[in-house]
C-alpha positions as CSV (number, residue, x, y, z in Angstrom):
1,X,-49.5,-61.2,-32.2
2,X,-48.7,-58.1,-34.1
3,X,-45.3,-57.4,-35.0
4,X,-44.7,-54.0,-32.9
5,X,-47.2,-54.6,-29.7
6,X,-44.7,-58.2,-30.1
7,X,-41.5,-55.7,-29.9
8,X,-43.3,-53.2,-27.6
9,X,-43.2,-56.1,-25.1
10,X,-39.7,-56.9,-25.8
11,X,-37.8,-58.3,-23.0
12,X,-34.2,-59.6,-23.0
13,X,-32.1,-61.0,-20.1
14,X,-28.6,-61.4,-20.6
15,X,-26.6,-64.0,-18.6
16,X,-24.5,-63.3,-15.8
17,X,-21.4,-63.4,-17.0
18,X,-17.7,-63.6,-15.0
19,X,-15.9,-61.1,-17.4
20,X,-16.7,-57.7,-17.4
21,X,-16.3,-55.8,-20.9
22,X,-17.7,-52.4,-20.7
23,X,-16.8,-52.9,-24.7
24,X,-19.7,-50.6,-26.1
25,X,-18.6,-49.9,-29.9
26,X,-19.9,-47.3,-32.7
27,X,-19.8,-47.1,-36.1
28,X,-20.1,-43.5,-37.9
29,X,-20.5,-43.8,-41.8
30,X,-21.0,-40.1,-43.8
31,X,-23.8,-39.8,-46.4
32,X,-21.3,-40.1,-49.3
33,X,-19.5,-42.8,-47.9
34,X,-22.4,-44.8,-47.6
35,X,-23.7,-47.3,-50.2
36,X,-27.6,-45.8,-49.4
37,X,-26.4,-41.9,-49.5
38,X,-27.7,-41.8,-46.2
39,X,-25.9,-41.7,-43.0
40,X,-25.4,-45.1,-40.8
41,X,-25.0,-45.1,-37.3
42,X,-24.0,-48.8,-36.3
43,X,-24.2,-49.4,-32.2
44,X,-23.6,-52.4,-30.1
45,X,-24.5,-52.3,-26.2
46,X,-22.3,-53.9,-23.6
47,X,-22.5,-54.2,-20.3
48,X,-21.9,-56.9,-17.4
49,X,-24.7,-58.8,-15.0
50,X,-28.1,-59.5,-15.4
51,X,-30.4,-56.9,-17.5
52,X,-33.8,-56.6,-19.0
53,X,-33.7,-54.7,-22.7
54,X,-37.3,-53.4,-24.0
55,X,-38.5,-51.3,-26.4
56,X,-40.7,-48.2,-26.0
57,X,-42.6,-46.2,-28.9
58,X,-43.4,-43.3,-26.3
59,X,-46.0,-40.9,-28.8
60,X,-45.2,-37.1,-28.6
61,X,-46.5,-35.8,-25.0
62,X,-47.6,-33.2,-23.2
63,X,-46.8,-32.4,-19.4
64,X,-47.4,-29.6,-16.9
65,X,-45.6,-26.6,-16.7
66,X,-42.0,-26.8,-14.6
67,X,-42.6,-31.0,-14.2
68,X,-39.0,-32.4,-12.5
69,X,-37.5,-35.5,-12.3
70,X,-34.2,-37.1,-10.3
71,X,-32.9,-39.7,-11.9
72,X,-29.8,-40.7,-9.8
73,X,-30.0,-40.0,-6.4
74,X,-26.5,-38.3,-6.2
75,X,-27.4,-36.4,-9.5
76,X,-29.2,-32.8,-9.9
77,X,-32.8,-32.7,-10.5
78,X,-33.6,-31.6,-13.5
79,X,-36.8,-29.7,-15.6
80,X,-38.7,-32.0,-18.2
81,X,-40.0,-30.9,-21.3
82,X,-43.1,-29.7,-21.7
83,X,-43.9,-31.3,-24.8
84,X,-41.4,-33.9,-25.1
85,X,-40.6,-35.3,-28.7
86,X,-41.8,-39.1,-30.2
87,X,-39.1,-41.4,-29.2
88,X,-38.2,-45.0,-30.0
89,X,-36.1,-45.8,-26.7
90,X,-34.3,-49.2,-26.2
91,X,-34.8,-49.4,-22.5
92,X,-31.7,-51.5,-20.3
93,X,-32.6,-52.2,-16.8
94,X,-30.8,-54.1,-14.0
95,X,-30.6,-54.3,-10.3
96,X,-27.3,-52.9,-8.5
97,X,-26.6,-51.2,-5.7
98,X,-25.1,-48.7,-8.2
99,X,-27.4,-46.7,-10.3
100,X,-25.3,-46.2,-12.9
101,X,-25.4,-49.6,-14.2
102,X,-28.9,-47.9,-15.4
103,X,-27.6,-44.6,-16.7
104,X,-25.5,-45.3,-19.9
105,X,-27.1,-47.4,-22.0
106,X,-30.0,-46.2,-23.4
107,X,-31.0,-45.7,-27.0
108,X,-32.9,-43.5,-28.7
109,X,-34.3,-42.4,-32.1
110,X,-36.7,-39.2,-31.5
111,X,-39.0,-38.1,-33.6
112,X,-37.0,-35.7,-35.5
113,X,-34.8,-39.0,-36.9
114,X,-32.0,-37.6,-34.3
115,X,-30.1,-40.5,-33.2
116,X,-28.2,-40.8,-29.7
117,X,-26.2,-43.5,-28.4
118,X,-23.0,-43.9,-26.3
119,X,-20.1,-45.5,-25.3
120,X,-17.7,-45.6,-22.1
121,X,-14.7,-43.9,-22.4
122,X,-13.4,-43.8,-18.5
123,X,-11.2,-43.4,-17.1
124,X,-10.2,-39.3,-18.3
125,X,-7.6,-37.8,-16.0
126,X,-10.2,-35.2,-14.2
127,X,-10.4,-35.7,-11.0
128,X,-11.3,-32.2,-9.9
129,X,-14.9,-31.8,-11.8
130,X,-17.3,-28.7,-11.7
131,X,-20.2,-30.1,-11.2
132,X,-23.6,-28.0,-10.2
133,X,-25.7,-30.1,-7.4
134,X,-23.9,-33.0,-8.2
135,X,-24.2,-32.6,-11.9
136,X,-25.9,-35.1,-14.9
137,X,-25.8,-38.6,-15.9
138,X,-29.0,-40.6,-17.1
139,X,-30.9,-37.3,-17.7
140,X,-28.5,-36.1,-20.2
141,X,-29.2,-38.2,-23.2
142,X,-33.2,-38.2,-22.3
143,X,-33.2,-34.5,-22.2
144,X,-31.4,-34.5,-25.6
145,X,-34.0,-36.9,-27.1
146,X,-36.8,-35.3,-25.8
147,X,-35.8,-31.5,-27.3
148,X,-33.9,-32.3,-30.3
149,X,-35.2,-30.8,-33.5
150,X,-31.6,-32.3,-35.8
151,X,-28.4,-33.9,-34.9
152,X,-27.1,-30.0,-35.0
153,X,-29.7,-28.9,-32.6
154,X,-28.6,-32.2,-30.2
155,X,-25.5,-30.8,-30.1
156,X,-25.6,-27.6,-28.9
157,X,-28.7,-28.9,-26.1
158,X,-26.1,-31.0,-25.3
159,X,-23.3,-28.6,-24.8
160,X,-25.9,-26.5,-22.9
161,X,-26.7,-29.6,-20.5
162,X,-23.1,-29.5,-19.9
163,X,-21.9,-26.2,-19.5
164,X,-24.8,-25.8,-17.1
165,X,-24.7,-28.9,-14.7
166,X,-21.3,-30.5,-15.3
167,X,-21.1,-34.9,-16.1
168,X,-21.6,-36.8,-13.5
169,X,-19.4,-39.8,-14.9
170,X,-15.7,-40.0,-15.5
171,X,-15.4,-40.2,-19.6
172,X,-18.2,-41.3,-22.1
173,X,-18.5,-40.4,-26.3
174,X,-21.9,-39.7,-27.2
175,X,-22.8,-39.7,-31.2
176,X,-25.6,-38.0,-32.5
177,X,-26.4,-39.1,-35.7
178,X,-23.2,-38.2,-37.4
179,X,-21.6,-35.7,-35.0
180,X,-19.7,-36.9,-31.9
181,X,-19.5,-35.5,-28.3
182,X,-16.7,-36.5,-25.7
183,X,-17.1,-35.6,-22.5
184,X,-14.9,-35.7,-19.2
185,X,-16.3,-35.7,-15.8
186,X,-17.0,-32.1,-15.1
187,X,-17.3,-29.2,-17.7
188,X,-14.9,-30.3,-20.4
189,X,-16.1,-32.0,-24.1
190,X,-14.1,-32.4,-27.3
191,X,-16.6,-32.5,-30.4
192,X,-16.1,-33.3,-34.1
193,X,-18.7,-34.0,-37.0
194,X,-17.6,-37.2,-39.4
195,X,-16.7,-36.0,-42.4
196,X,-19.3,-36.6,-45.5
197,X,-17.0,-39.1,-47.5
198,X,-15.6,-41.0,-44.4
199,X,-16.7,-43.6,-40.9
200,X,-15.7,-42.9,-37.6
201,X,-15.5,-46.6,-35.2
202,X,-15.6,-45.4,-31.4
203,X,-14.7,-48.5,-29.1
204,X,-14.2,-47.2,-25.3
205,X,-11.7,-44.8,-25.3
206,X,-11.5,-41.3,-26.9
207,X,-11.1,-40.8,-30.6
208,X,-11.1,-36.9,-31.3
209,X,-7.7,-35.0,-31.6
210,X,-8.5,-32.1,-32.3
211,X,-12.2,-30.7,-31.2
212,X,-14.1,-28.5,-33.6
213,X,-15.1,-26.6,-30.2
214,X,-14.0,-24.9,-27.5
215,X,-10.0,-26.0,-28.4
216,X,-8.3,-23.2,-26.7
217,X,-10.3,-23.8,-23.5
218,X,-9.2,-28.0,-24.1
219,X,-5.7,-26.6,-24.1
220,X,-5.3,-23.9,-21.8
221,X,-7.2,-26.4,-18.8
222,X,-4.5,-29.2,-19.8
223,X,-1.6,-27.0,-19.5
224,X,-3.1,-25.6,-16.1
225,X,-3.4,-29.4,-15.3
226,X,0.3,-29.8,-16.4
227,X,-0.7,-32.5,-18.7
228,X,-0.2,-30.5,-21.6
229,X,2.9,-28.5,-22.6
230,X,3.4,-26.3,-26.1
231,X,6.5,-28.8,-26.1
232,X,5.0,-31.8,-26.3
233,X,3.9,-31.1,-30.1
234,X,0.2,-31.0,-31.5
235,X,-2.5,-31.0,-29.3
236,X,-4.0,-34.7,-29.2
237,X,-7.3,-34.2,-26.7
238,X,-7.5,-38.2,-26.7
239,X,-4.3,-38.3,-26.1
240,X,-3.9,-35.6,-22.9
241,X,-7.4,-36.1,-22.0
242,X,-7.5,-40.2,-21.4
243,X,-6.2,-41.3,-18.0
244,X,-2.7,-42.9,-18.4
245,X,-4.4,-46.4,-17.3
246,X,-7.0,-46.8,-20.2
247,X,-4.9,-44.5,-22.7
248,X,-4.3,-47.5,-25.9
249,X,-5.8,-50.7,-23.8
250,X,-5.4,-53.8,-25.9
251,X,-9.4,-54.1,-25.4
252,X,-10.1,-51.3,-26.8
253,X,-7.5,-50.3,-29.9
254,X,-7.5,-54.1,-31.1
255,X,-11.9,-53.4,-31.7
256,X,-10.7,-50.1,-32.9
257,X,-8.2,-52.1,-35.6
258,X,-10.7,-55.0,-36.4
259,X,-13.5,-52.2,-37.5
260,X,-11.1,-50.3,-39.8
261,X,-9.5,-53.3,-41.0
262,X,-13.2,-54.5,-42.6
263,X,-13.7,-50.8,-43.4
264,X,-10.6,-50.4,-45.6
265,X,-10.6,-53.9,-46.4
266,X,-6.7,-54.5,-45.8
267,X,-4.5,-56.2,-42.8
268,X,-3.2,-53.4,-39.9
269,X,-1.9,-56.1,-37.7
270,X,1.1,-54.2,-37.9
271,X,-0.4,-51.2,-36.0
272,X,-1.2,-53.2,-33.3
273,X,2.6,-54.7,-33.2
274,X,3.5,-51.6,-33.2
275,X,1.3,-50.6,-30.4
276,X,0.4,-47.5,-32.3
277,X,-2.2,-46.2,-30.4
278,X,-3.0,-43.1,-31.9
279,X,-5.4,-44.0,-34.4
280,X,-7.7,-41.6,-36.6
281,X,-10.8,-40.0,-35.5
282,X,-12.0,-41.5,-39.0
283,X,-10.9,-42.9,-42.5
284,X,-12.4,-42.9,-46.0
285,X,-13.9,-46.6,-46.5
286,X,-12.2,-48.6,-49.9
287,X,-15.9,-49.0,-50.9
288,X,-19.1,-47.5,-50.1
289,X,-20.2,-49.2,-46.8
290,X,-23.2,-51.2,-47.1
291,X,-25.7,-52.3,-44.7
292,X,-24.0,-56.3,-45.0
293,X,-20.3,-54.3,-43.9
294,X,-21.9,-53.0,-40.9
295,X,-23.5,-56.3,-40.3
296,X,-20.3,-57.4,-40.3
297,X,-18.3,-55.6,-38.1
298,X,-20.8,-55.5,-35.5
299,X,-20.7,-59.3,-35.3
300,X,-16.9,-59.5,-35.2
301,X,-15.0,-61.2,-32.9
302,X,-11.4,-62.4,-32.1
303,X,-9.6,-63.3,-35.0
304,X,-7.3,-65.8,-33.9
305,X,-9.8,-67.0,-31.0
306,X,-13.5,-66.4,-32.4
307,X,-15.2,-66.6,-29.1
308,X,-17.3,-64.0,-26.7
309,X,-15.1,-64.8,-23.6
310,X,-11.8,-64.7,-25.8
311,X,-9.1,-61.6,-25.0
312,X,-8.6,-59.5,-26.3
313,X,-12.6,-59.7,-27.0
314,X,-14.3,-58.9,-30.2
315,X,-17.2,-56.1,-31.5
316,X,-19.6,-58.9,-30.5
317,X,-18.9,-60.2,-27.0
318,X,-19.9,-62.2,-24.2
319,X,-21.8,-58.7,-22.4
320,X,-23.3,-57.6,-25.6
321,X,-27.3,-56.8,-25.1
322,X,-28.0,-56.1,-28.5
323,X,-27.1,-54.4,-31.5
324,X,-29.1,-51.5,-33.8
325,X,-28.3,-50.5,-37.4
326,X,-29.8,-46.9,-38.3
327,X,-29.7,-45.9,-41.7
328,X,-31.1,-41.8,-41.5
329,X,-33.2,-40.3,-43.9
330,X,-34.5,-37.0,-44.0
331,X,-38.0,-38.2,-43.3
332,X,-37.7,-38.8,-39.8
333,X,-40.7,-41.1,-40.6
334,X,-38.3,-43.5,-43.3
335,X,-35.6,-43.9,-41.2
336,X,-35.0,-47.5,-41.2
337,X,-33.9,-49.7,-37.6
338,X,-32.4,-53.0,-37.8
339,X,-32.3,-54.6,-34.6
340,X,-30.4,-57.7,-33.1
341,X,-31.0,-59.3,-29.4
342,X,-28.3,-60.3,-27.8
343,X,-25.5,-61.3,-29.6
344,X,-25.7,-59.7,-33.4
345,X,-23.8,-62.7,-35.1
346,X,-26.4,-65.7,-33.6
347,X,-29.4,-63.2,-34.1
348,X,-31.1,-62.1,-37.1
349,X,-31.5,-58.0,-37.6
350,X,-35.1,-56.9,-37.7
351,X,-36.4,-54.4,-39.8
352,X,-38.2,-51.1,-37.7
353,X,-39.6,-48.1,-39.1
354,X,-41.1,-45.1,-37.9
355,X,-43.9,-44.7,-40.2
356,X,-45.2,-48.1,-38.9
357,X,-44.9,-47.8,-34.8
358,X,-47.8,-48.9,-32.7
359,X,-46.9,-46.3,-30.2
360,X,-48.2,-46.8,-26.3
361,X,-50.2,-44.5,-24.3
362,X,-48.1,-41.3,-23.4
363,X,-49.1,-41.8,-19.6
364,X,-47.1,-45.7,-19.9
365,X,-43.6,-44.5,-21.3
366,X,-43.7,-41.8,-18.3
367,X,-44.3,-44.8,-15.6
368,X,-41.5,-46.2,-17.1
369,X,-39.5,-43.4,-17.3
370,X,-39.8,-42.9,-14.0
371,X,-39.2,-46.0,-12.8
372,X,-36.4,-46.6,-15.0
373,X,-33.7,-46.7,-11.4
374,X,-36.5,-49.1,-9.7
375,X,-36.2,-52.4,-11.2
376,X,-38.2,-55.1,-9.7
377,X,-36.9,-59.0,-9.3
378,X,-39.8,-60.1,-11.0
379,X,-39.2,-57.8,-14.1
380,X,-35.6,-60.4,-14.2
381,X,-37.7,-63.3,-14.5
382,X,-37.6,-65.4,-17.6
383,X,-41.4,-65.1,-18.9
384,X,-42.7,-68.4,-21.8
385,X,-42.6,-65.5,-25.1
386,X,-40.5,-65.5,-28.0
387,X,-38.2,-63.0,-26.5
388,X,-36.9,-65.6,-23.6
389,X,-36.7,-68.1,-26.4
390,X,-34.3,-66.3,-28.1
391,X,-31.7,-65.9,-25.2
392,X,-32.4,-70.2,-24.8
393,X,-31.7,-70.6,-28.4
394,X,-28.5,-68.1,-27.9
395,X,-27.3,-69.9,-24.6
396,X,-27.0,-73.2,-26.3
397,X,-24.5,-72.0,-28.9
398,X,-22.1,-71.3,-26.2
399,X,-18.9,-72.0,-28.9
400,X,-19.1,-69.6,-32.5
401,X,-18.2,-73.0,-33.5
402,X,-20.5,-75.3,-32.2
403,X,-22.8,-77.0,-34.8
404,X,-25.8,-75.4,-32.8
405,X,-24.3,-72.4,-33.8
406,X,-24.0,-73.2,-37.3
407,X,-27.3,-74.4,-37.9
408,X,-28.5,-70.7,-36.1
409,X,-26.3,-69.0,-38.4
410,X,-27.7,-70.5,-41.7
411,X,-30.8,-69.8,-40.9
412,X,-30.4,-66.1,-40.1
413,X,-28.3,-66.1,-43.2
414,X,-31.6,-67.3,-45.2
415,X,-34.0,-65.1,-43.1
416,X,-32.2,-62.0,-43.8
417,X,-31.7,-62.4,-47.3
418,X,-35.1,-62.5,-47.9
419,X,-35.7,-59.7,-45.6
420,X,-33.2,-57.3,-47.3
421,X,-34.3,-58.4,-51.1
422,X,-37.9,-57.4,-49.4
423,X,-36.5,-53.6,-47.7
424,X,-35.6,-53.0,-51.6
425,X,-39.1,-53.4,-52.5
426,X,-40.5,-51.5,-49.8
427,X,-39.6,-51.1,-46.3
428,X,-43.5,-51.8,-45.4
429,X,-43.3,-54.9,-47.5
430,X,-40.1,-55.8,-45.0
431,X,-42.1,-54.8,-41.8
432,X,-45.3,-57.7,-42.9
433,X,-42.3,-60.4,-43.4
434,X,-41.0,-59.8,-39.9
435,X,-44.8,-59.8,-38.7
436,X,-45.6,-63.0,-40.2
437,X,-42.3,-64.7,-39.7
438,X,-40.2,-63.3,-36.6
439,X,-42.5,-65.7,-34.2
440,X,-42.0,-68.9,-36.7
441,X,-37.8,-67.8,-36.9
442,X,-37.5,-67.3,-32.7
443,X,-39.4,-70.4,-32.0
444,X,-36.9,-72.7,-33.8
């Protein structure tokens, strides 16, 4: 089967599992702190229960005039575009009685190389939103993929979106490429680009101090709040902004540490005995940051207890979906994906490019789009394709121990450094060896 109509099909169900994580995590590298000069955006996806993960190439479209869509049901309806943008979209599905189990974890990669991503960051303190007819959720990222002409451009769409209709959820950081968006439920965002020479890590809470927009407004709403006063010092929008409750969770600041640990390659167990929960927005790397170091963090667990149930739980953890590795390049058609199913450090990263999508028909993506809230039981159903034999092959490493586990491990080791020797060479060349070999690896 060929390679992308293989990954077109993609499906992957994740166990149900009795812990619920929420633990999304980010990692922002700038161009010059980057080993490739190119920005990395590093992305795991969390989430709890039962879901199906697949892959889209949806081909630039073309749709009437004024064409409107409702995504959740307690959400505003909102315009499409008329000639939406090329989009890879990683596609998560589940059935809940709650529809945003669907809305938040979505990824895309448009056509104009813009990246967009997210991660939880409830609870904020706002409890009083402005929303407009109930305000937007799931839409909000699509309509940002779908417009998008640069990361720049993203951002101010986004701000738009936001300003106009108001979030619908209680706290979530959105990245695109290398600038970040935090939003609170309502009409309030914080946003900050990652400096060239430094890497932001985003785990599920909120990182930026001090907003490169709209800052007076941030300060003047907190004071009117009373959670801000002039004598508290400097204004800390994570700080004020995050609810008492999730302010510094062990959950959250230990992935935080663990991430900036590998990045500066030195021991801050101290911080976390310290409970110093006011950590940096970002921090220049002690070496360039490779491909391998994202690799690496993205497949970190608990030191002490390496295990996906163990607390407080690791980068890669018992509700982690997948994982994707974006290296940007101004050729929207270079950029170069690396994906992993299900849990990054028992599966092997695939190489994706743009340049070699087999995209599906325009009129497909859109019946999937619109039944992205509709999940059917039998879409949950294991199916015989190497997809299914992937989560099999994950569930019987259970332990990051286990000898099944080390067996999987060499093997992905072996795999992927014959992939990456073959990306030097060309990323085409890289594409072939996951044609010809991805079926033979998954079928072990």
């Amino acid at each position: 089967m060929e390679f992308f109509l293989f990954l077109s099909l993609l499906i992957l169900l994740t166990a149900v599992f009795p812990e619920k994580s929420f633990a999304c995590m980010t990692i922002l590298v700038g161009k010059n702190a980057s080993a490739t000069g190119k920005v990395l955006v590093g992305h795991n996806e969390d989430a709890p229960g039962k879901f199906l993960i697949q892959n889209h190439f949806v081909p630039e479209g073309h749709r009437k005039p004024g064409a409107k869509i409702k995504f959740e049901p307690y959400c505003a309806e909102l315009e499409l575009s008329e000639n939406p943008k090329a989009l890879f979209w990683t596609e998560a599905k589940t059935i809940s009685d709650n529809p945003s189990d669907s809305a938040f974890c979505d990824f895309f990669v448009n056509g104009s190389g813009v990246v967009i991503c997210s991660n939880n960051c409830a609870d904020s303190k706002e409890d009083k939103p402005e929303l407009f007819s109930g305000g937007i959720g799931y839409g909000f990222r699509r309509l940002v993929a779908e417009n998008a002409k640069s990361a720049e451009n993203a951002l101010e769409i986004a701000c738009d979106l936001i300003e106009k209709y108001g979030y619908a959820s209680s706290g979530r950081s959105y990245a695109f490429a290398d600038f970040v968006m935090q939003i609170v439920n309502g009409k309030h965002y914080a946003v900050a680009k990652v400096p060239d020479d430094e890497a932001a890590v985003i785990p599920n809470h909120y990182t930026i101090q001090k907003s490169e927009k709209n800052f007076e407004d941030l300060i003047s709403y907190a004071k009117k709040r009373e959670w801000y006063r002039d004598e508290d010092g400097d204004f800390d929008f994570a700080k004020v902004y995050q609810s008492k409750e999730t302010f510094g969770l062990e959950k959250n600041t230990y992935r935080h540490v663990k991430a900036f640990e590998i990045l500066l390659e030195k021991n801050l167990s101290e911080i976390l005995k310290n409970e110093w929960k006011s950590l940096p927005f970002s921090i220049k790397p002690a070496h360039k940051v490779e491909i391998e170091t994202m690799k690496k963090i993205l497949r970190s667990h608990n030191d002490e207890k390496p295990e996906h149930f163990d607390k407080p739980i690791g980068i890669c953890n018992c509700d982690t979906l997948e994982s994707i590795i974006v290296e940007i390049n101004p050729d929207p058609k270079k950029i170069i994906l690396r994906q992993a199913l299900g849990h990054a450090c028992i599966s092997p990263y695939l190489v994706l490019c743009p340049e070699n999508f087999e995209y599906e028909k325009f009129e497909e993506s859109e019946k999937a789009l619109r039944e992205h809230f509709n999940t059917k039981p039998e879409e949950l159903e294991y199916k015989n394709n190497v997809w299914f034999k992937t989560l099999e092959i994950q569930k019987r490493c259970r332990s990051v121990h286990d000898e099944n586990t080390k067996i999987l491990q060499e093997k992905i080791k072996i795999f992927e450094k014959d992939l990456e020797q073959r990306v030097k060479i060309s990323v085409e060349h890289a594409v072939k060896f996951c044609a010809d070999e991805a079926g033979k690896f998954f079928s072990v």
